[in-house]
N, CA, C and O atoms as CSV, one atom per row, in Angstrom:
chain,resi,resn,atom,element,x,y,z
A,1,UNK,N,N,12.399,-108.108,-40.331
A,1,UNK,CA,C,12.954,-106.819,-39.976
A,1,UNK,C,C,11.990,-105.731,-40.436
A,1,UNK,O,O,11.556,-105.510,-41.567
A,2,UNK,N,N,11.709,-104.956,-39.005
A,2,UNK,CA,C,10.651,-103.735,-39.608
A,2,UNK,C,C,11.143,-102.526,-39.697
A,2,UNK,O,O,12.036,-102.192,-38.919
A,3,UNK,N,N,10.628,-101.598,-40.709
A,3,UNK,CA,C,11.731,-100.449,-40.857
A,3,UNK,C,C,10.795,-99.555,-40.288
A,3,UNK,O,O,11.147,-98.398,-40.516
A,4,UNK,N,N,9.407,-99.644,-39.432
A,4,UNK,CA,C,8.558,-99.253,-38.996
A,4,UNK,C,C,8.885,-97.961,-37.956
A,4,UNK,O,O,10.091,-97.791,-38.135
A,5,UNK,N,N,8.517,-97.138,-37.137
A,5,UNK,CA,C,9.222,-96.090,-35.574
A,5,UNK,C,C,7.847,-97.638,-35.355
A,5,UNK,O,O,6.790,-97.949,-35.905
A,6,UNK,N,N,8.837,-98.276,-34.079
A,6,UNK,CA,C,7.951,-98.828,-33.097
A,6,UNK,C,C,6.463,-98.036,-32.342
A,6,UNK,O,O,6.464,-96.805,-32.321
A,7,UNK,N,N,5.882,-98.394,-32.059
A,7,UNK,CA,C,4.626,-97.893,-31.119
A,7,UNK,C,C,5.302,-96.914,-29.878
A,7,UNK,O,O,5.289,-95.732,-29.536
A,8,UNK,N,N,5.662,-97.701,-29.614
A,8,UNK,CA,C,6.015,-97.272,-28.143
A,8,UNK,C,C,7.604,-97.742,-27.767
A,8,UNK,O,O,8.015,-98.892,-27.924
A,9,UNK,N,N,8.602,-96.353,-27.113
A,9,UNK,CA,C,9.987,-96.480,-26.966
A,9,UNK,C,C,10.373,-97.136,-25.954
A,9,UNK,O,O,9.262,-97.556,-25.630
A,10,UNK,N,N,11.107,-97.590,-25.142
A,10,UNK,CA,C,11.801,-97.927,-23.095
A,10,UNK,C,C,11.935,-96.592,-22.937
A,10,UNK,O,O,12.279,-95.739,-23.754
A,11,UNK,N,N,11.625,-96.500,-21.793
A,11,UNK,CA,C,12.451,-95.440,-21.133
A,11,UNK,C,C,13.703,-95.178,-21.317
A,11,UNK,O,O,13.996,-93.983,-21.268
A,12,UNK,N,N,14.491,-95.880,-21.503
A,12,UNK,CA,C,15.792,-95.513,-21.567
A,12,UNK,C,C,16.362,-95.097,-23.053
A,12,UNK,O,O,17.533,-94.867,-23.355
A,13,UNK,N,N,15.263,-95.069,-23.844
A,13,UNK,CA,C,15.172,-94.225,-25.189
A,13,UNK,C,C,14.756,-92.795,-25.148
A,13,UNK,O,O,15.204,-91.690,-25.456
A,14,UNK,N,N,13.949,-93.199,-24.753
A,14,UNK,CA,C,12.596,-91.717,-24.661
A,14,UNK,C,C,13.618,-90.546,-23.819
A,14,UNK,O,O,14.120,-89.572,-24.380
A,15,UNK,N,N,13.790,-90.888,-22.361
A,15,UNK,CA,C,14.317,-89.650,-21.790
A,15,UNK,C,C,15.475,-89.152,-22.402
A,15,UNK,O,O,15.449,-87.923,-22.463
A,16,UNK,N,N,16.604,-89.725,-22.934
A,16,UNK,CA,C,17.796,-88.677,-23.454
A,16,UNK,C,C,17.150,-88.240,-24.640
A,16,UNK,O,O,17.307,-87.037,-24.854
A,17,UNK,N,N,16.318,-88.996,-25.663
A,17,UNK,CA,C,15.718,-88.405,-27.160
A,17,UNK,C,C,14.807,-86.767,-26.189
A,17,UNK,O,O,14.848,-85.635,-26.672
A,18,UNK,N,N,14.129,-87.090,-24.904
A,18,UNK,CA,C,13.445,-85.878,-24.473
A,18,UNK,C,C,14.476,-84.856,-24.349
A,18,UNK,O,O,14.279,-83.666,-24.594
A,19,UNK,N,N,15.885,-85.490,-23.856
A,19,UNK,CA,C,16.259,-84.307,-23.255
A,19,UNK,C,C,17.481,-83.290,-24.034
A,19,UNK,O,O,18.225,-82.408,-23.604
A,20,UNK,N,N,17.284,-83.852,-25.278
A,20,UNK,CA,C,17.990,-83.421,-26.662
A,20,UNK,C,C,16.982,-82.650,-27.127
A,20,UNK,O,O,17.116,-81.427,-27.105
A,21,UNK,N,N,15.884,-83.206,-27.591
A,21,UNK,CA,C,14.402,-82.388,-28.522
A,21,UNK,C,C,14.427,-81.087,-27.329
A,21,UNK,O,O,14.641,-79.974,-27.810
A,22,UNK,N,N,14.251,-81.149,-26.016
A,22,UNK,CA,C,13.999,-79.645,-25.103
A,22,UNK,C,C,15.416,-78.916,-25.636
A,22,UNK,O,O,15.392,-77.740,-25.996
A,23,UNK,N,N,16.524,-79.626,-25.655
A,23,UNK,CA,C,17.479,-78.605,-25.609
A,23,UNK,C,C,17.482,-77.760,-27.214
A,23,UNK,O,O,17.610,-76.550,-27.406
A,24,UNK,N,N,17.276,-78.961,-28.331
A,24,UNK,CA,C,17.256,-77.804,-29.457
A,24,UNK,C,C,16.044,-77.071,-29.291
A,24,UNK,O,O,16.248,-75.857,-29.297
A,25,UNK,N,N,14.830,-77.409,-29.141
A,25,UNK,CA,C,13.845,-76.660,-29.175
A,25,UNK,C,C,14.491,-75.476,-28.358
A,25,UNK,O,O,15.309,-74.751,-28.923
A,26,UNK,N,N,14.184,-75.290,-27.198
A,26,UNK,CA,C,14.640,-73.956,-26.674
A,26,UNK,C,C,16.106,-72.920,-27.327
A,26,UNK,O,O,16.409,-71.741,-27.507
A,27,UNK,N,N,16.505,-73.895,-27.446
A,27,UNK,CA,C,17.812,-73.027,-28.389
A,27,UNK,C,C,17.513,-72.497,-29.522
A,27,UNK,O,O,17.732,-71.372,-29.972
A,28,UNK,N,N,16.854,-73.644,-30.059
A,28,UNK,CA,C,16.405,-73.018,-31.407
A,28,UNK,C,C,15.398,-71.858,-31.416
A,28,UNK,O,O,15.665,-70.960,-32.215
A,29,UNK,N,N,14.243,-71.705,-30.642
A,29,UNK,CA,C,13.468,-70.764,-30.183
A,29,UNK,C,C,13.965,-69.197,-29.999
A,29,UNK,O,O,13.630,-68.243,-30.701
A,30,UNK,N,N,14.998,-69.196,-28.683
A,30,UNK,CA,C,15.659,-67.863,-28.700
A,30,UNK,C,C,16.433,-67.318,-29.635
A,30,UNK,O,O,16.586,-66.104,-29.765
A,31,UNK,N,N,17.249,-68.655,-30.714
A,31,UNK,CA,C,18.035,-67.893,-31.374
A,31,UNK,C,C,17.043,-67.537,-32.961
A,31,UNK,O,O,17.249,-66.589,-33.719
A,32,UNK,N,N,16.052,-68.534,-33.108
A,32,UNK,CA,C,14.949,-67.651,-33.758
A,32,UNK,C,C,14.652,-66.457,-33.405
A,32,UNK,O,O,14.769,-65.654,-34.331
A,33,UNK,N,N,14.379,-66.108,-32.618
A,33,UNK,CA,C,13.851,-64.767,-31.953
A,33,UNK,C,C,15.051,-63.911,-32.254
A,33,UNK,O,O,14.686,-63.018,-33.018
A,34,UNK,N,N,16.472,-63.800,-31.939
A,34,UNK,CA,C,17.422,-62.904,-31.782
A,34,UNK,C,C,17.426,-62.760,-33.229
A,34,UNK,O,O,17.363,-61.597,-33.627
A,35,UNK,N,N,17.495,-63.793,-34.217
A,35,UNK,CA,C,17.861,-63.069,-35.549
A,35,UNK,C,C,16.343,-63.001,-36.484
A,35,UNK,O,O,16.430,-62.872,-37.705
A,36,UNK,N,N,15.031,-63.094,-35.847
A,36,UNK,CA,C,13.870,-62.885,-37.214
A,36,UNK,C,C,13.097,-61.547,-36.496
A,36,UNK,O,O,12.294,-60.975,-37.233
A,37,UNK,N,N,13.239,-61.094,-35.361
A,37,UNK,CA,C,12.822,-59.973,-34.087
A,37,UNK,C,C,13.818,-59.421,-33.534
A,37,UNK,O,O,13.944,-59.494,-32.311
A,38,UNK,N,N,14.930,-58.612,-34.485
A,38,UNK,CA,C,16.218,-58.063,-33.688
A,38,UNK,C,C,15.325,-56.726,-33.062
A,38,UNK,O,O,14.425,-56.075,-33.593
A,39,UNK,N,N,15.961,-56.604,-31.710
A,39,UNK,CA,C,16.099,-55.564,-31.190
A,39,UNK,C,C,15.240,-55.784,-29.401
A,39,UNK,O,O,15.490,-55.238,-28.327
A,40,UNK,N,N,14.026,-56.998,-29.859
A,40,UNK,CA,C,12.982,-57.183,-29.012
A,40,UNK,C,C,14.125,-57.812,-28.125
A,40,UNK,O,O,13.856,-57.303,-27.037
A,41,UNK,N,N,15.562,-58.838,-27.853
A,41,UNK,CA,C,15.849,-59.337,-26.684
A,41,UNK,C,C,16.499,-57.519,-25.602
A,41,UNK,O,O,16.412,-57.353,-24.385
A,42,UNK,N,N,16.950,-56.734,-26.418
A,42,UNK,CA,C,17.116,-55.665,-26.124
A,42,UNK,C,C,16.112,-54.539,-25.085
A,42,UNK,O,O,16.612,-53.782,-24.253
A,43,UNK,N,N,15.143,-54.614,-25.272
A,43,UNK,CA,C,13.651,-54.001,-24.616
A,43,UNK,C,C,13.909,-54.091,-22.797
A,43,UNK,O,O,14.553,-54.837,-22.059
A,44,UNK,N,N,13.140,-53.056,-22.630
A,44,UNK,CA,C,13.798,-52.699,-21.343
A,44,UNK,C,C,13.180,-53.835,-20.141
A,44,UNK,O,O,13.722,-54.152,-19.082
A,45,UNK,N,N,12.063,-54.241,-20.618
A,45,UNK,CA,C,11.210,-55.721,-19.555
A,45,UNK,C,C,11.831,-56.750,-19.719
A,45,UNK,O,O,11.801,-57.589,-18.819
A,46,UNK,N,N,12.467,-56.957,-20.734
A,46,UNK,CA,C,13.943,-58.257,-20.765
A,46,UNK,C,C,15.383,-58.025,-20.183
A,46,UNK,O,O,16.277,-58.869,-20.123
A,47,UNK,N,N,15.417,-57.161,-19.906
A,47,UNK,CA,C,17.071,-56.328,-19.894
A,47,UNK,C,C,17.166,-56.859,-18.380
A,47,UNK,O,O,16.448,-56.223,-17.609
A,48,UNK,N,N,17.886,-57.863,-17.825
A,48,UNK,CA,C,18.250,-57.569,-16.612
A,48,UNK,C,C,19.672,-57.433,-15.930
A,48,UNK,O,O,19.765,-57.541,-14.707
A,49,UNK,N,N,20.951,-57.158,-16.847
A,49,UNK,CA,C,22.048,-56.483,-16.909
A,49,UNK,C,C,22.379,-55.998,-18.221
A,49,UNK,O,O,22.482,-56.644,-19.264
A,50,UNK,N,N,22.545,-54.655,-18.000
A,50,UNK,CA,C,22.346,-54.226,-19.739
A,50,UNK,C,C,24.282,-54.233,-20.328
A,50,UNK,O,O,24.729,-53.826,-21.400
A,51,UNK,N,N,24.827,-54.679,-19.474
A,51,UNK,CA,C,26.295,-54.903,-20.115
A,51,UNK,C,C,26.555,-56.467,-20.679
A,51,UNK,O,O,27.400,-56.593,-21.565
A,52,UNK,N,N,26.021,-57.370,-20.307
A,52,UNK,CA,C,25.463,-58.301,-21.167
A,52,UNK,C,C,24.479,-58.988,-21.823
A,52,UNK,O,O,24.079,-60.151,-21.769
A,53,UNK,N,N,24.038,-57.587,-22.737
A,53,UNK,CA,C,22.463,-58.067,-22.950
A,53,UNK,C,C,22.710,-59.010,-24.372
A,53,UNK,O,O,21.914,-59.923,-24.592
A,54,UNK,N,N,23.670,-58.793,-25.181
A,54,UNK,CA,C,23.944,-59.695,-26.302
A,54,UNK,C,C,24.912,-61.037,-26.103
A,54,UNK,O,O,25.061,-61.902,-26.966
A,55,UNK,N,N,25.487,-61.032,-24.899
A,55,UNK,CA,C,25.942,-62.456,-24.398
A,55,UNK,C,C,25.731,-63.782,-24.310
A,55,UNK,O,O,24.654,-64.284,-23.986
A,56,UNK,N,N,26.790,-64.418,-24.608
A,56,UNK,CA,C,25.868,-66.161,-25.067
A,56,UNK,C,C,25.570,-66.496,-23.796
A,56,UNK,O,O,24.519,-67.124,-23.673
A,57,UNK,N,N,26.113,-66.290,-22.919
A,57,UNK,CA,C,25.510,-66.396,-21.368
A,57,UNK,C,C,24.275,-66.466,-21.132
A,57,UNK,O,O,23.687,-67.414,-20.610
A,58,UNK,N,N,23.614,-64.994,-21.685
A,58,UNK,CA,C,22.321,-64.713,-21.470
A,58,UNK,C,C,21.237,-65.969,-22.091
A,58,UNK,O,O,20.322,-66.677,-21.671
A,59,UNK,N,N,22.075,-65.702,-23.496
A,59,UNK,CA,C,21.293,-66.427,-24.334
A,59,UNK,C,C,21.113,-67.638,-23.618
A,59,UNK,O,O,19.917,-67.911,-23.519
A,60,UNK,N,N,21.873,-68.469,-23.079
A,60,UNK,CA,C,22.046,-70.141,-22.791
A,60,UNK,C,C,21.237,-69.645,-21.685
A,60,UNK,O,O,20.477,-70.612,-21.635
A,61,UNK,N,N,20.674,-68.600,-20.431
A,61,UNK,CA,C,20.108,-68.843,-19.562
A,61,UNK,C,C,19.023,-68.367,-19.888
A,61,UNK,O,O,18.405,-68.599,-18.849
A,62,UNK,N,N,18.129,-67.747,-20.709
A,62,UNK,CA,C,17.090,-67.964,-21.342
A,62,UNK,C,C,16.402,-69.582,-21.972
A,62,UNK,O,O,15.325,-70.178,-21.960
A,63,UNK,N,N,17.383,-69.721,-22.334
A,63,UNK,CA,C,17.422,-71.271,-23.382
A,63,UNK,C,C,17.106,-72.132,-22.073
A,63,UNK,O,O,15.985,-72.634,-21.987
A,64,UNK,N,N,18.038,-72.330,-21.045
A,64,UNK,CA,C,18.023,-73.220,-19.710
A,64,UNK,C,C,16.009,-72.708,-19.088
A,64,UNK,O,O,15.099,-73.429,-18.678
A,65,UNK,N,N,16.052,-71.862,-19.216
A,65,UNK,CA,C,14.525,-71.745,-18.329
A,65,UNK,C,C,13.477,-72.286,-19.701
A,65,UNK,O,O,12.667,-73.190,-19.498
A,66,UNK,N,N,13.564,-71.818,-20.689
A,66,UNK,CA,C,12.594,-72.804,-21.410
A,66,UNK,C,C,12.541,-74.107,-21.351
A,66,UNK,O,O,11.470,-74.701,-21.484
A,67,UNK,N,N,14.087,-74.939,-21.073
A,67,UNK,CA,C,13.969,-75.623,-21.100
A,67,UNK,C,C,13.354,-76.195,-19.809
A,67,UNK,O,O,12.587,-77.155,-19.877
A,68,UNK,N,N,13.565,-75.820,-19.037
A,68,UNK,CA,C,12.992,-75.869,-17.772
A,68,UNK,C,C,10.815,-75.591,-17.753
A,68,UNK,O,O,10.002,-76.198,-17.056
A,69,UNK,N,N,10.594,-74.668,-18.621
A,69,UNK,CA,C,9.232,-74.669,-19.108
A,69,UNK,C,C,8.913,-75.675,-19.765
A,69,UNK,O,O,7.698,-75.829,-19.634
A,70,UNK,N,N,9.440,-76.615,-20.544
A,70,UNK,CA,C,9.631,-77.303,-21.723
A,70,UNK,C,C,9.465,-78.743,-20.752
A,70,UNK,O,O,8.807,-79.639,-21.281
A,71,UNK,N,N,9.872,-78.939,-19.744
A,71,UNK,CA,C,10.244,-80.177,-18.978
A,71,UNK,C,C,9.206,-79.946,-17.954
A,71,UNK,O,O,9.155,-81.026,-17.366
A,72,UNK,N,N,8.278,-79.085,-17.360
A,72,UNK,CA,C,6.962,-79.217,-16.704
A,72,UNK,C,C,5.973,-79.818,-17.577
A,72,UNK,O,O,5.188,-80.552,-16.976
A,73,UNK,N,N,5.738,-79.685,-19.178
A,73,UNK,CA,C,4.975,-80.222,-19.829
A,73,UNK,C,C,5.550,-81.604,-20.037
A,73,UNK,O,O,4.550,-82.321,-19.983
A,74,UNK,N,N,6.602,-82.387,-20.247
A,74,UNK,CA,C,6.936,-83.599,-20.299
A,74,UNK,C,C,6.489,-84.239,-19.225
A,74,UNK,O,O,5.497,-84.962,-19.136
A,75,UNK,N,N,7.666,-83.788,-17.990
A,75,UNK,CA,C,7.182,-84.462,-16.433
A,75,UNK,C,C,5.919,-85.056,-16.240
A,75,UNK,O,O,5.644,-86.180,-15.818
A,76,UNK,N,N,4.858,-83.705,-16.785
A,76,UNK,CA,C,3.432,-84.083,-16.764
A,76,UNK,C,C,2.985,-85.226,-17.203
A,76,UNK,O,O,2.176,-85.866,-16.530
A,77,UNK,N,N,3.511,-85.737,-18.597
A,77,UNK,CA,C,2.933,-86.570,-19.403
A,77,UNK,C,C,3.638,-87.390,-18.761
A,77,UNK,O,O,2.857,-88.168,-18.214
A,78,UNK,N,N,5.036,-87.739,-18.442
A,78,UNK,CA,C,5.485,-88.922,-17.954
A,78,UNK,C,C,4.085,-89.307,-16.252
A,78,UNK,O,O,3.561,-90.272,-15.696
A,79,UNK,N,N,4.104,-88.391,-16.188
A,79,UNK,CA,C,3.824,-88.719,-14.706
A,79,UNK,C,C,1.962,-89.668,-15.035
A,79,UNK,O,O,1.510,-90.578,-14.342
A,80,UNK,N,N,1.322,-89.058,-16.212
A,80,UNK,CA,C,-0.116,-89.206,-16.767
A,80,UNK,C,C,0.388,-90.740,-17.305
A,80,UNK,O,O,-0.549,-91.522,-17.144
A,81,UNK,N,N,1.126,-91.159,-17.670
A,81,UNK,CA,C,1.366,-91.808,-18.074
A,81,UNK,C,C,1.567,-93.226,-17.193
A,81,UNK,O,O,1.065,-94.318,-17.454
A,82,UNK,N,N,2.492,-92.868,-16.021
A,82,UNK,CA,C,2.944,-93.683,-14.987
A,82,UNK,C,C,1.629,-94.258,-14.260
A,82,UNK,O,O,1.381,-95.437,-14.006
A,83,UNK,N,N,0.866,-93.141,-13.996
A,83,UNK,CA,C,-0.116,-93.401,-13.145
A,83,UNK,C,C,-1.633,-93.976,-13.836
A,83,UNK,O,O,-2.673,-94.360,-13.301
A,84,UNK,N,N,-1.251,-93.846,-15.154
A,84,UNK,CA,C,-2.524,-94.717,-16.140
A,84,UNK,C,C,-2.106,-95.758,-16.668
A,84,UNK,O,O,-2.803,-96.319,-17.512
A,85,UNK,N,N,-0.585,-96.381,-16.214
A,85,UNK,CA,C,0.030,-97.400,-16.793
A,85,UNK,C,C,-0.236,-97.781,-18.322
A,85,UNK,O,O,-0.623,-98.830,-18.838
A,86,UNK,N,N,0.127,-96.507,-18.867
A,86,UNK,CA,C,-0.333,-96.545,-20.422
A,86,UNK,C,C,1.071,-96.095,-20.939
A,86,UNK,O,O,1.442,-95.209,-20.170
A,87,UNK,N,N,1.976,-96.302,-21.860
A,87,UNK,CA,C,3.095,-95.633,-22.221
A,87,UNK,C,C,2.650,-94.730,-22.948
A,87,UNK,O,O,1.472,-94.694,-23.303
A,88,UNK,N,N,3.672,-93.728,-23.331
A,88,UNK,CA,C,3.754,-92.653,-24.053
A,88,UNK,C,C,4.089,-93.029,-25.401
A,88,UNK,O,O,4.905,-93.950,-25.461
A,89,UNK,N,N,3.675,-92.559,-26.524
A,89,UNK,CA,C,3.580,-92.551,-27.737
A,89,UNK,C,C,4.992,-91.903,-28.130
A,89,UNK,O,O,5.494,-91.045,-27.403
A,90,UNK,N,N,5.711,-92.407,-29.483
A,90,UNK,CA,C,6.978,-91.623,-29.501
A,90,UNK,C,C,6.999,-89.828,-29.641
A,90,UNK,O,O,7.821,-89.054,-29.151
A,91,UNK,N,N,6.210,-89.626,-30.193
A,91,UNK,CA,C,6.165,-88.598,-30.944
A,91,UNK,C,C,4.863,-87.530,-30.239
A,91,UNK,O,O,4.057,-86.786,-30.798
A,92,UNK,N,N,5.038,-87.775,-29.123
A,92,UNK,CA,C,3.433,-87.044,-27.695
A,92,UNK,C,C,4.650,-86.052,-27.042
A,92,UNK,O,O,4.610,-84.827,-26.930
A,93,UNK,N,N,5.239,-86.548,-26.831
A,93,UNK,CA,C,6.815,-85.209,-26.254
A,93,UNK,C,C,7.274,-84.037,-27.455
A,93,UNK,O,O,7.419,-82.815,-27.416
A,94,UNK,N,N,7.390,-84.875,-28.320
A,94,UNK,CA,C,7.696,-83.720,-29.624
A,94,UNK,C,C,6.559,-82.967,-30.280
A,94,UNK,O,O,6.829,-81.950,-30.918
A,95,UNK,N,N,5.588,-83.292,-30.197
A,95,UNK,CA,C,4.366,-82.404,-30.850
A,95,UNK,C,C,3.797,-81.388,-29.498
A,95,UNK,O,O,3.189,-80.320,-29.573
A,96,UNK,N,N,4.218,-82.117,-28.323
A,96,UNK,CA,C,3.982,-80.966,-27.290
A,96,UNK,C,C,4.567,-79.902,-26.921
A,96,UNK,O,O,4.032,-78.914,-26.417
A,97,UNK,N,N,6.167,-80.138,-27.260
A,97,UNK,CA,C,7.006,-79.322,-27.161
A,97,UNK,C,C,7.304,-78.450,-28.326
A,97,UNK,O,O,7.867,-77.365,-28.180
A,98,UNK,N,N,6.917,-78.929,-29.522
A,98,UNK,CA,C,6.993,-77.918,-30.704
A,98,UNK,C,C,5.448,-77.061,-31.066
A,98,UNK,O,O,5.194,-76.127,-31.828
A,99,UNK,N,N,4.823,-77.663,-30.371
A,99,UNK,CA,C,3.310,-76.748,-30.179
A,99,UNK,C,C,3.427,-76.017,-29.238
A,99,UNK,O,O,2.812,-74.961,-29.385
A,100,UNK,N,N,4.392,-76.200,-27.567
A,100,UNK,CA,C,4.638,-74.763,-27.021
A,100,UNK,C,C,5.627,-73.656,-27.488
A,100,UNK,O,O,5.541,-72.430,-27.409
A,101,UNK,N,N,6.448,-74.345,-27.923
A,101,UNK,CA,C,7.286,-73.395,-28.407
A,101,UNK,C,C,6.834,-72.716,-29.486
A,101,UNK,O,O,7.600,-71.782,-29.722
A,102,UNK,N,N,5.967,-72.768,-30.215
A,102,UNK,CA,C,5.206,-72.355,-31.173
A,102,UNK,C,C,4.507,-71.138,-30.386
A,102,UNK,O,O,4.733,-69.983,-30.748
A,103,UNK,N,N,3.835,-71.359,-29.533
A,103,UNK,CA,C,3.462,-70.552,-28.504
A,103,UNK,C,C,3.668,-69.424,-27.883
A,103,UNK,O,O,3.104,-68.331,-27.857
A,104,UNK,N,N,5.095,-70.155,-27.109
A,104,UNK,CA,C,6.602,-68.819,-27.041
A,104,UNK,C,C,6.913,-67.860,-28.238
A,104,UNK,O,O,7.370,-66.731,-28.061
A,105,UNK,N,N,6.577,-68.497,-29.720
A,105,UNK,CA,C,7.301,-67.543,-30.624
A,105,UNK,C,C,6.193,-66.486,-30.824
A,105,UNK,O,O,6.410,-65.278,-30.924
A,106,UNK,N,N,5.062,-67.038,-30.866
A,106,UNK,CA,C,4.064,-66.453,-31.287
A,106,UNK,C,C,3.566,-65.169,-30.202
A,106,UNK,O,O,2.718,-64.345,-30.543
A,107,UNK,N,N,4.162,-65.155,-29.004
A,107,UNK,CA,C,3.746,-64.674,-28.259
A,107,UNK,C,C,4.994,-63.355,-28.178
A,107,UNK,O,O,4.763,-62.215,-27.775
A,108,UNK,N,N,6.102,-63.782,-28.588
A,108,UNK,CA,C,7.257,-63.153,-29.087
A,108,UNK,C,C,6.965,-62.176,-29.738
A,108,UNK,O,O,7.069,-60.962,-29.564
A,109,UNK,N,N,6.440,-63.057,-30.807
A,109,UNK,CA,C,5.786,-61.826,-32.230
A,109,UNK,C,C,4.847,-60.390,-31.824
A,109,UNK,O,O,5.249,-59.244,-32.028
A,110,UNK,N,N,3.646,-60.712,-31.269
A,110,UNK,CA,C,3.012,-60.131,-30.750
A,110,UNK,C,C,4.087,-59.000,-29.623
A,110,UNK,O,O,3.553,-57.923,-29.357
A,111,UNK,N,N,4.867,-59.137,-29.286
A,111,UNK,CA,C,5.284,-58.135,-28.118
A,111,UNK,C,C,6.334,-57.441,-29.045
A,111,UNK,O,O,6.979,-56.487,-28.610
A,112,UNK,N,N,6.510,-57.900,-30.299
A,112,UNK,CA,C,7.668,-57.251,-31.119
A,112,UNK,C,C,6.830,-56.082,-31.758
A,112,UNK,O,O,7.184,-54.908,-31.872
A,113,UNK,N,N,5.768,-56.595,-32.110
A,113,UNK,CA,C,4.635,-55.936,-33.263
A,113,UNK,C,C,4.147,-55.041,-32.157
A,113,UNK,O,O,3.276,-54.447,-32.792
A,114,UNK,N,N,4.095,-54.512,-30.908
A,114,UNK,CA,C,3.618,-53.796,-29.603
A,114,UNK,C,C,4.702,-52.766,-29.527
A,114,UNK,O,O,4.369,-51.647,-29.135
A,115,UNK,N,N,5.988,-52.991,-29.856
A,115,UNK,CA,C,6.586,-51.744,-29.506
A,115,UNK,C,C,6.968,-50.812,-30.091
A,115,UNK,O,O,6.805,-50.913,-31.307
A,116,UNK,N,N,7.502,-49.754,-29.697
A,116,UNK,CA,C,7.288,-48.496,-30.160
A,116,UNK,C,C,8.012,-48.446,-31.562
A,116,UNK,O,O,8.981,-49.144,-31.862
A,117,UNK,N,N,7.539,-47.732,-32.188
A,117,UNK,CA,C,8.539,-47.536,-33.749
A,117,UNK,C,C,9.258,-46.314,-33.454
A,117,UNK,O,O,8.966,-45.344,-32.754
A,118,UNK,N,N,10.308,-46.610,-34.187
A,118,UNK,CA,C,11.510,-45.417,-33.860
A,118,UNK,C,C,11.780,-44.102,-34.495
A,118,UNK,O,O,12.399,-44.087,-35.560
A,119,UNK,N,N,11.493,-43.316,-34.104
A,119,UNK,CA,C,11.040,-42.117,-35.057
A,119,UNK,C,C,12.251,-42.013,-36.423
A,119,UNK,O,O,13.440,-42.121,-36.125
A,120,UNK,N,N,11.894,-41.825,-37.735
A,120,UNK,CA,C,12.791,-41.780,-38.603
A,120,UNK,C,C,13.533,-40.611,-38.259
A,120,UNK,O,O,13.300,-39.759,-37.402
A,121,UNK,N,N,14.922,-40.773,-39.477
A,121,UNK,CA,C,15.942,-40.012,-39.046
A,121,UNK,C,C,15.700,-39.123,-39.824
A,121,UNK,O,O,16.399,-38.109,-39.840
């Protein structure tokens, strides 16, 4: 008995473990952003109904398109993978997806640190 992570998962491991890791990642991402960068989901280039701009709605359809960003970089690798008849490594989905989302935040930061400061009172 090995207490080892195997080399390599089935498919029928890998895709629901993928499609859990996209969903916290992206969740976790925006709701990083809403509480360490308050004010930036607010900004008028994000705003596209301003009567629910603090809505979990919003939030979950932000979250749904990353994840949707999040699943062009997998697809990819599944597909690099299929067609080099090489499997995927366990842990090639999770270092890709926490290195873009790393990405997303960072790129977050930068547009937080860009806007205007609010004149004191």
């Amino acid at each position: 008995m090995s207490f080892k992570t195997p080399q390599y998962l089935p498919w029928r491991y890998m895709l629901p473990r993928d499609v859990v890791l996209s969903t916290v990642l992206a969740f976790g991402e925006r709701a990083a952003e809403r509480y360490f960068l308050p004010g930036l989901h607010q900004t008028p280039n994000r705003i596209v109904d301003p009567a629910r701009i603090d809505d979990l709605a919003t939030l979950a359809g932000h979250s749904i398109a990353l994840m949707m960003l999040i699943w062009m970089f997998f697809l990819g690798l599944y597909t690099i993978s299929i067609f080099t008849k090489r499997p995927i490594k366990p842990h090639a989905t999770a270092i890709v997806g926490v290195g873009l989302m790393i990405v997303v935040f960072v790129g977050s930061v930068a547009e937080w640190f860009a806007l205007p400061v609010p004149p004191p009172k």
